[in-house]
C-alpha positions as CSV (number, residue, x, y, z in Angstrom):
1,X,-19.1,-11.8,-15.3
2,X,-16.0,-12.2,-16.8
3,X,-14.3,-15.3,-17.8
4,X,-11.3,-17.0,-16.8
5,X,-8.9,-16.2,-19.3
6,X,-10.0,-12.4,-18.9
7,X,-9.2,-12.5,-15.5
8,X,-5.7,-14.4,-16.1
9,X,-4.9,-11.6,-18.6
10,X,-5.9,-8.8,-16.3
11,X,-3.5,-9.9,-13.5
12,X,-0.5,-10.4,-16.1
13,X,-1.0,-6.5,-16.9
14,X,-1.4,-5.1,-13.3
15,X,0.8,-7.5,-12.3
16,X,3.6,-4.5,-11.2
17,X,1.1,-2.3,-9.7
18,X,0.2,-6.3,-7.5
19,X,4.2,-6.0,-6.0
20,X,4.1,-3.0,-5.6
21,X,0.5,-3.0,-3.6
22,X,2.6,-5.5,-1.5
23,X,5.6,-4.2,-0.8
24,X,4.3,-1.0,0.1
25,X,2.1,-3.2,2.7
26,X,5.2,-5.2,4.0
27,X,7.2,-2.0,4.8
28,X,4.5,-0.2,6.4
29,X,3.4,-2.6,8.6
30,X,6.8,-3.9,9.5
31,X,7.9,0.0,9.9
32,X,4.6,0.4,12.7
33,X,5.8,-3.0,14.3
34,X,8.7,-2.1,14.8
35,X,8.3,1.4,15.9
36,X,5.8,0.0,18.4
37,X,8.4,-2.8,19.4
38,X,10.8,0.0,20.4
39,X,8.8,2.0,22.0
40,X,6.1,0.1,23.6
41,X,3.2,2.6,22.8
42,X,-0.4,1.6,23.3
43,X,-2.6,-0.8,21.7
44,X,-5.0,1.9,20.4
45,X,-1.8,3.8,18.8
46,X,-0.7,0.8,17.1
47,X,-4.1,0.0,15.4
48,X,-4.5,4.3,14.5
49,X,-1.5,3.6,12.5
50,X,-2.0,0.3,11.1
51,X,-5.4,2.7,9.8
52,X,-3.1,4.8,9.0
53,X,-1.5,3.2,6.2
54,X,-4.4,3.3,4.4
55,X,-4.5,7.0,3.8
56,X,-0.6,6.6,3.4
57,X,-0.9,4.5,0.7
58,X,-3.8,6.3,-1.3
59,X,-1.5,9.6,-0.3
60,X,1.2,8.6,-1.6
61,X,0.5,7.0,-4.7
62,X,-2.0,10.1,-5.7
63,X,0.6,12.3,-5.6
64,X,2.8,10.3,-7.3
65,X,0.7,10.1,-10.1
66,X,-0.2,14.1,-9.7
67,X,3.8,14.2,-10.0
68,X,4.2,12.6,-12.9
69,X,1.0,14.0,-14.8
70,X,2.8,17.4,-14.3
71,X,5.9,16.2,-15.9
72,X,4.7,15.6,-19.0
């Protein structure tokens, strides 16, 4: 189990990789809302691509890090 201060110093390290975790959330849920908004696609759709984002976000930031591995 780890302690307090641990943890405290943990988040002040991954505290870029937190935003960016959250910003990456924001956009893709607000892009689905509004896509649905427009739209007016079914229920069912909406909540696949709410799912979706999911293996967006794991895509995405895999090849990212595949990108930039390759780089160097």
């Amino acid at each position: 189990m780890t302690n307090v201060a641990e943890w405290i110093r943990q988040a002040r390290e991954d505290r870029w990789g937190i935003l960016v975790d959250l910003v990456f959330a924001i956009v893709w849920v607000t892009m689905v809302d509004l896509l649905f908004r427009i739209l007016e696609g079914p229920d069912w759709a909406y909540y696949l691509f709410m799912l979706a984002g999911i293996v967006a976000y794991f895509g995405f930031f895999i090849s990212l890090e595949m990108a930039t591995t390759n780089r160097e």
